[in-house]
N, C-alpha and C positions, 0 to 999 in steps of 0.2 A: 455299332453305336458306342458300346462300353471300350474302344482300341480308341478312337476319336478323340474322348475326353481325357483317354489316358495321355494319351499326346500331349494334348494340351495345357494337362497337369504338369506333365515331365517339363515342356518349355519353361513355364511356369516357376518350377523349382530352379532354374537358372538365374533366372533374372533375380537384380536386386531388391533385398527385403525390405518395403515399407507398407503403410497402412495399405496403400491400393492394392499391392500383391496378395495381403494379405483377404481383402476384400472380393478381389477376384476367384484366390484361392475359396472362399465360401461360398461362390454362386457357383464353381467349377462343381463343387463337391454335392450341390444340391443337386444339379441336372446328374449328377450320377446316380444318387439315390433314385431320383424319379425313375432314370432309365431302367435302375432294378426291379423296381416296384413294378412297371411296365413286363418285362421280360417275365418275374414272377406269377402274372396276373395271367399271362399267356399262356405260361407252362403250367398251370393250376388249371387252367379254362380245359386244357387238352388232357389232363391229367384226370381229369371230375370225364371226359366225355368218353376218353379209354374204359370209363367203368371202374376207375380208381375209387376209391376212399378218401377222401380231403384229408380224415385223422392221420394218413399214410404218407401227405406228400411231404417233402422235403425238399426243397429246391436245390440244383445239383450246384458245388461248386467249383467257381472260375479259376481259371490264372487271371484274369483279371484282374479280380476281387483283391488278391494278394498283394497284387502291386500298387492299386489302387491305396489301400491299407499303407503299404511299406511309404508311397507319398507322402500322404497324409500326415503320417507320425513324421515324414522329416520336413516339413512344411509347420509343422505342429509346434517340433522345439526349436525349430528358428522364430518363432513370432513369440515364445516365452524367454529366448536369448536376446531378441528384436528388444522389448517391451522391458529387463532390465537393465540394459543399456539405456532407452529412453529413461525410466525411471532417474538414475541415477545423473544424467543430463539437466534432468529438471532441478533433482535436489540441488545440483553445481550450482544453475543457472537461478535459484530461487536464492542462494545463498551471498551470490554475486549480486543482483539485484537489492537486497537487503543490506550490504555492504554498500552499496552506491547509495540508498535513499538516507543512510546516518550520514554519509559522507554528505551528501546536500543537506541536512539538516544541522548541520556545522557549519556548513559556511554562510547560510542564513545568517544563524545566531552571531558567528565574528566576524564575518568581515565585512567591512562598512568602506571600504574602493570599490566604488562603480565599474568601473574597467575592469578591476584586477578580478572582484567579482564572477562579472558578465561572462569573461573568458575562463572562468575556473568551471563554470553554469556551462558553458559551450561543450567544455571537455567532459562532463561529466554526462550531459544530455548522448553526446557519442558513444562514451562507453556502453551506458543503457543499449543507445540500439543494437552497439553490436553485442550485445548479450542475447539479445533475440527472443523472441515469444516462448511460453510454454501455456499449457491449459488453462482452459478458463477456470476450470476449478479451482487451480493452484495458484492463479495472477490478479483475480480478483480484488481480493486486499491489499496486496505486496504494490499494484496498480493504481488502487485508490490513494495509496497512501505517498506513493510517487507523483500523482498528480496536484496532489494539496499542497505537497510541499514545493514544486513548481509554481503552482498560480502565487505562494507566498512568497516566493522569492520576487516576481514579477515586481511585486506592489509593495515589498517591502525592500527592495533595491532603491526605488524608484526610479527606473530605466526612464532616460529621453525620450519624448516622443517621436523622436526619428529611429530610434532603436525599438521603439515598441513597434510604430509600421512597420516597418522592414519585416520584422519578426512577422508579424499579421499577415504582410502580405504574402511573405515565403509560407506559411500554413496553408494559405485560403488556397494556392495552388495547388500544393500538397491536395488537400481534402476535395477540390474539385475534379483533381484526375483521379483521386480513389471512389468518388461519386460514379465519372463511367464508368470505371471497371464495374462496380456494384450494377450497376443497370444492365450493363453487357451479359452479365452472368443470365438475367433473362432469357437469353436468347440460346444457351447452353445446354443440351438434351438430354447427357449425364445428370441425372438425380444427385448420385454421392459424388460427382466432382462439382457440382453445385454449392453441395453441402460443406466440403472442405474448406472450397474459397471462402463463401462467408463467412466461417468461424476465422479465418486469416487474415481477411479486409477488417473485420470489427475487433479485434484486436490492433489493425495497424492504424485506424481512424483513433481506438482510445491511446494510442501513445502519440499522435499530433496534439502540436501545441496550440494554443489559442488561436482565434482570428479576432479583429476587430469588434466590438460588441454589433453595429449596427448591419453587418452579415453574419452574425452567430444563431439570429433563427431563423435567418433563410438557409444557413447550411442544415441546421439541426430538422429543420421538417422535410428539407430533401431529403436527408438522411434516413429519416424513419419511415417515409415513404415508401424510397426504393428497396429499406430491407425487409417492409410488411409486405408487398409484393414478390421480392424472392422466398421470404417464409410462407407465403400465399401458394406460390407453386407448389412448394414443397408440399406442403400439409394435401393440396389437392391432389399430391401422382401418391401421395400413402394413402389418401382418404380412397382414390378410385381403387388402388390397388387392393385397398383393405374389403371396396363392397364387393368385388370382386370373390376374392377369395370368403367373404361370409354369405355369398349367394351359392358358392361350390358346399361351404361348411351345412346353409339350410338342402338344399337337396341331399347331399350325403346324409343327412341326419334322418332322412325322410324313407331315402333307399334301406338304412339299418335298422329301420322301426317295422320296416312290413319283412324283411327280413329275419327280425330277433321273433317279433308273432309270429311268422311260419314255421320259424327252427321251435320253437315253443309248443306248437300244436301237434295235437295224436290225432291223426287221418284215422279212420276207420275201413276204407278201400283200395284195394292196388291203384284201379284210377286215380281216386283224390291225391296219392302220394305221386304219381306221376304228371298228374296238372299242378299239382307245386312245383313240383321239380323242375318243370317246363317254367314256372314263375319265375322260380329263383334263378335261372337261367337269364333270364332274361330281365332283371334285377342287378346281375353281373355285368350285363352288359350293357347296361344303362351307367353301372359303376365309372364304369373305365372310361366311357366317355366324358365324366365330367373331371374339370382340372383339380388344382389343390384347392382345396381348405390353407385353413393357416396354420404352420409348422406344426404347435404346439398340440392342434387336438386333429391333423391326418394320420397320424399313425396311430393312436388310439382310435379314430376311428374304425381303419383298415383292421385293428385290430380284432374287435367289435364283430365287426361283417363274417369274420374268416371263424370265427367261433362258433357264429351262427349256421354257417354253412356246417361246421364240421358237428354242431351237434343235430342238424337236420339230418344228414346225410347218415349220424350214427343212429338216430332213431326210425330212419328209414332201413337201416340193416337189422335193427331187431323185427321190424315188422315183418319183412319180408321170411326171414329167418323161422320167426312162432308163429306166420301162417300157416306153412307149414304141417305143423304139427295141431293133432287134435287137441281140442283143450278140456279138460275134464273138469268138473265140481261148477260150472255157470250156473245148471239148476239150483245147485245147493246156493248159489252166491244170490241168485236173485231173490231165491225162498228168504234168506236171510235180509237181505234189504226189506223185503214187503212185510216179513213180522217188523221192524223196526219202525216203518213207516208206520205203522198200525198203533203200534205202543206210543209213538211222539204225535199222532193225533188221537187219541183215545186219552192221553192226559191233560192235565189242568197246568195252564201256565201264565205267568206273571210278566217274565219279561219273552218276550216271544223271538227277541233277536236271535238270542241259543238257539232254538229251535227249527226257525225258520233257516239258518246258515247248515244246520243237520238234513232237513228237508232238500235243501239243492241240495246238498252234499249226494245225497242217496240217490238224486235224479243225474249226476254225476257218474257216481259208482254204478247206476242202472246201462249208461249207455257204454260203461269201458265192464263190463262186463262179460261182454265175449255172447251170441247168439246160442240160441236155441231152435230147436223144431218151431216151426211158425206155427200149427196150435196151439201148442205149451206158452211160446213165445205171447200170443194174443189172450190167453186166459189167463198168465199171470200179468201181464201190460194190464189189460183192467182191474184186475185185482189193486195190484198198486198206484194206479192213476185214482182209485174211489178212497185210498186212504189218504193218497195228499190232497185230493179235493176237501176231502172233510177236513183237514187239516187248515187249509187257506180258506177254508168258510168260517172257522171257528175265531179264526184270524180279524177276519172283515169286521164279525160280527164285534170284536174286542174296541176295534177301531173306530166303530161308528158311533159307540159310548164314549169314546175318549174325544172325537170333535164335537161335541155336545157338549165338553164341559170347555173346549178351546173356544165358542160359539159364548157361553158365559162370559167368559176372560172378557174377546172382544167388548160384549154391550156394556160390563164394567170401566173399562177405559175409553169406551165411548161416553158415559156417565159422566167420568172424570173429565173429561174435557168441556165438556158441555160447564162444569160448574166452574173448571180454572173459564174460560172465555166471560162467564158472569163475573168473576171477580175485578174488584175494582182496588187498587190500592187506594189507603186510607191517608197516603202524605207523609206517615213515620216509616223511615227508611229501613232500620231496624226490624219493625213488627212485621213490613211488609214481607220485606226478607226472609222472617220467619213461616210466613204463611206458604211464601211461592217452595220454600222448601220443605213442606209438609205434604204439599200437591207431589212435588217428585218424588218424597218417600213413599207416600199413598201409592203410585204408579208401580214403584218396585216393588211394592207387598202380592201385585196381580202378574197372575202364571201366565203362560204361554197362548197366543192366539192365533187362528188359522194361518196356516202358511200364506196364502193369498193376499191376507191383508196386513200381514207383520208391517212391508214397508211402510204401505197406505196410514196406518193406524200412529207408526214412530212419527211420520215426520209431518202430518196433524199435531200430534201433539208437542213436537217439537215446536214447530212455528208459534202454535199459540205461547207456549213457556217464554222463547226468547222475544215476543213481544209485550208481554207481563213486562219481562227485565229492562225490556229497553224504557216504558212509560215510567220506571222507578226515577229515568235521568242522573245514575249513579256516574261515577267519574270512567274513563272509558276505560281507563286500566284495573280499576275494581269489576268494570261491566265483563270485560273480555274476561276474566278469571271466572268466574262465576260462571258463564255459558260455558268455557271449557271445562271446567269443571262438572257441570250438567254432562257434558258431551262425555266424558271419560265414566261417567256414572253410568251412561246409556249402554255404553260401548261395553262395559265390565256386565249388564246383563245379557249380551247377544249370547250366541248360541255357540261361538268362535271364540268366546270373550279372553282366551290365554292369550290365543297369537295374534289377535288383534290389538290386544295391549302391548305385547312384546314388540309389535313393532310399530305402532306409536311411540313407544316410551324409547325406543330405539331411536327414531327420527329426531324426538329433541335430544335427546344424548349426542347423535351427527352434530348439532345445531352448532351447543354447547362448545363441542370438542372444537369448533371453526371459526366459530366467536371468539374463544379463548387464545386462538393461535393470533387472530387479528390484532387482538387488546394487546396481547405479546409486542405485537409487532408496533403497534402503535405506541408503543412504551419504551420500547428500541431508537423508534426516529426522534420522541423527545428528549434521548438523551443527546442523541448524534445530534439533533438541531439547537440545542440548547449552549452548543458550542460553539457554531456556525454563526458568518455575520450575514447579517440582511438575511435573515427568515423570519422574520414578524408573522407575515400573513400567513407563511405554510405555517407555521409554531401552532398557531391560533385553530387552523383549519384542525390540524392532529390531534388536539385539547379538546376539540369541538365531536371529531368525531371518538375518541376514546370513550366522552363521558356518555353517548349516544351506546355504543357499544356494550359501557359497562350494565347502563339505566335497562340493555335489552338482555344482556346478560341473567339479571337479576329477575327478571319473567320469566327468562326460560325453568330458573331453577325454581320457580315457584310453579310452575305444571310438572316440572316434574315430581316434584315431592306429594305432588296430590296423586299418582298412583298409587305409590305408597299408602297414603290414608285413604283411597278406594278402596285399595286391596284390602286394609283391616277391616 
């Protein structure tokens, strides 16, 4: 399998170096790795069933391997020799370009012969193309600014109308035979030669020149048509390929969670270690049958799994190992548990958590304590099962004092509710205001109520408050403040109340952060359109949504600052 690929690589390294090579070279390189991971997975399987040690193996190595490597790195510094040659291509090409767009913006500004003009426009539109494309990143601007100063020469020549057809017409065909190609590409079952053409077609449509106005939005919505259906493809062979690979990622994730608990657990019997062992077995090879996850978290995973094995399989060796051997001092170890036991239920205690995390503790250290004579064994088993009894009785008994006073709580804000639903606002919007927030103070001053009816009980009284607020008829953006402010008051008393704040107060801070990028952005176009002719209506539309943006902006930062005054 691993001579196959090598092959392939080797051809590979012949051929001429461009992006595809280069692309090829990386899926070559992945079916190799799998191939290893495969082979490894094999000789680990056989390795674990000889009666090996997993912490032992080491996988042998190839000649393969080697040359595989020795490729790679020369495959490796040709695509960083490849990619400074590009680079500096672009700078040439970005530099000539920018040379050509002063040169048209000179003979804009002097020269005023149509002809003489037209044909200096002719020549200069050639040079352009044969400069030829570089990245969208880098053509962007250099692109926009070439085009401006084309449509200006157009209109500020003012070429004949038998020169401006012609022109139109020599476009329209131009941009119609680049229309098939673009649809053609549809039909295309390479992903990434898909992917190239478009970025090459939509660079050679933005350096065609005009067409006619009354076919310029039949070309422009064929246009975007047929390129939201080839990005429609595209996004769907990543989208399937990506559930793909996070349905392999949920299973894998599934296989190393019963795996990481078994390597975690202490068996107590030969059998129990060896019905794992049959598990994990068989966990493995459930493994290998599923495909990849995605790049980034399979090999952490594999990672993960092989750890788990290796510390299962090490704590199966001690086992086996101090079976063995008798084990001395268990009477003394369990005598010692049951006086402790005895001592942590025979005292007085307040917060019972300590105590109670002591009690398993010793019901813990009771079962990995190693056996005894089975009547020793049963006489002190009762012994210390009647001190943690008493222990989780004295427990109960603590508990059933303390919902009795959760049992007050409740019919207290069941009180409170009863009197806010009597209240009536008195018309002064002020005083009212002050009343509906003496009811919420009032609520915060009452402690905790049974767990059962916490929801039941908030959101009673929640409903009745925010219908108090609503009868007040306040403005909706004073209204809206106000309940969320309620709401953050609510939230600061739950029981969670850090990280539920943290991440509210997190969510409008996102808001914030995206609002503010927009306002940016809309303060960007008002300068660009501010320059531009015949943008009236966009101008108007970006004014409109700015102050909309800003007026939401200025909400946001009014909830957020009322955690802050929650918090104090």
């Amino acid at each position: 399998m691993k001579e196959d690929i090598i092959k392939r690589l080797e051809e590979l390294v012949k051929e001429e170096m461009t992006e595809e090579t280069f692309a090829k070279a990386d899926e070559i390189k992945n079916e190799y790795l799998r191939a290893c991971e495969t082979i490894t997975h094999d000789q680990l399987e056989k390795f674990l069933a000889e009666g090996g040690n997993a912490d032992d193996f080491q996988p042998p190595k190839e000649e393969a391997d080697s040359r595989f490597n020795e490729l790679i790195l020369i495959l490796s510094d040709r695509e960083s020799k490849y990619k400074r040659v590009k680079k500096a291509e672009i700078h040439s090409k970005m530099k000539a370009k920018e040379e050509i767009i002063a040169e048209l913006q000179k003979l804009i500004a002097e020269e005023t012969n149509i002809g003489k003009a037209f044909n200096a426009f002719k020549e200069i539109q050639s040079r352009w193309n044969e400069v030829g494309n570089i990245p969208n990143r880098e053509y962007k601007e250099v692109q926009s600014a070439y085009h401006r100063h084309t449509h200006n020469f157009y209109y500020n020549m003012k070429l004949s109308k038998d020169l401006k057809e012609l022109d139109f017409k020599r476009n329209l065909e131009f941009r119609t035979q680049l229309l098939s190609k673009i649809e053609s590409l549809l039909q295309i079952e390479s992903i990434r030669g898909m992917e190239r053409m478009i970025k090459l077609y939509r660079m050679e449509w933005s350096e065609m020149g005009p067409t006619a106005p009354e076919k310029t939005e039949e070309l422009r919505t064929r246009y975007r048509e047929l390129i939201g259906e080839v990005y429609q493809k595209i996004r769907d062979y990543y989208k399937e390929r990506q559930k793909e690979e996070q349905a392999n990622l949920t299973e894998k994730k599934v296989l190393l969670e019963r795996a990481v608990k078994i390597s975690e657990e202490k068996f107590d019997t030969p059998k129990q270690w060896q019905t794992m062992t049959e598990t994990l077995q068989k966990i493995l090879e459930s493994w290998k049958q599923i495909g990849f996850a995605p790049k980034a978290e399979n090999e952490k995973l594999w990672e993960g799994f092989r750890n788990a094995l290796k510390l299962f399989y090490a704590n199966k060796k001690v086992f086996f190992t101090e079976i063995k051997k008798l084990h001395k001092g268990n009477k003394e170890k369990k005598a010692a548990i049951i006086a402790k036991a005895e001592e942590i239920a025979a005292a007085r205690h307040d917060d019972w958590d300590t105590p109670t995390k002591q009690i398993l503790q010793l019901q813990k250290g009771w079962k990995e304590a190693g056996h005894i004579d089975s009547w020793e064994e049963n006489k002190m088993w009762k012994k210390f099962r009647e001190a943690c009894d008493k222990f989780f009785e004295a427990k109960r008994g603590f508990y059933n004092e303390k919902d009795a006073d959760l049992v007050k709580n409740l019919e207290k804000k069941e009180e409170l509710i009863k009197r806010l639903e009597a209240f009536q606002p008195a018309g002064k919007a002020e005083d009212d205001l002050k009343s509906l927030k003496d009811f919420s103070a009032e609520w915060k001053t009452i402690d905790h109520v049974p767990y059962k009816d916490k929801q039941r009980i908030y959101e009673k009284y929640k409903k009745v408050l925010d219908g108090k607020y609503d009868a007040l008829k306040l403005e909706a953006s004073q209204m809206h403040l106000i309940k969320f402010r309620n709401n953050v008051e609510l939230l600061a008393q739950s029981e969670d109340s850090g990280n539920l704040m943290r991440k509210e107060r997190s969510t409008i801070q996102d808001k914030i952060k995206r609002l503010q990028a927009t306002i940016n952005q809309y303060e960007n176009n008002l300068g660009f359109f501010s320059n531009s002719k015949n943008m009236g209506g966009l101008l108007k539309e970006v004014e409109e949504n700015l102050s909309k943006a800003k007026e939401e902006l200025q909400m946001l930062q009014k909830k957020l600052k009322m955690f802050s005054e929650v918090a104090k």
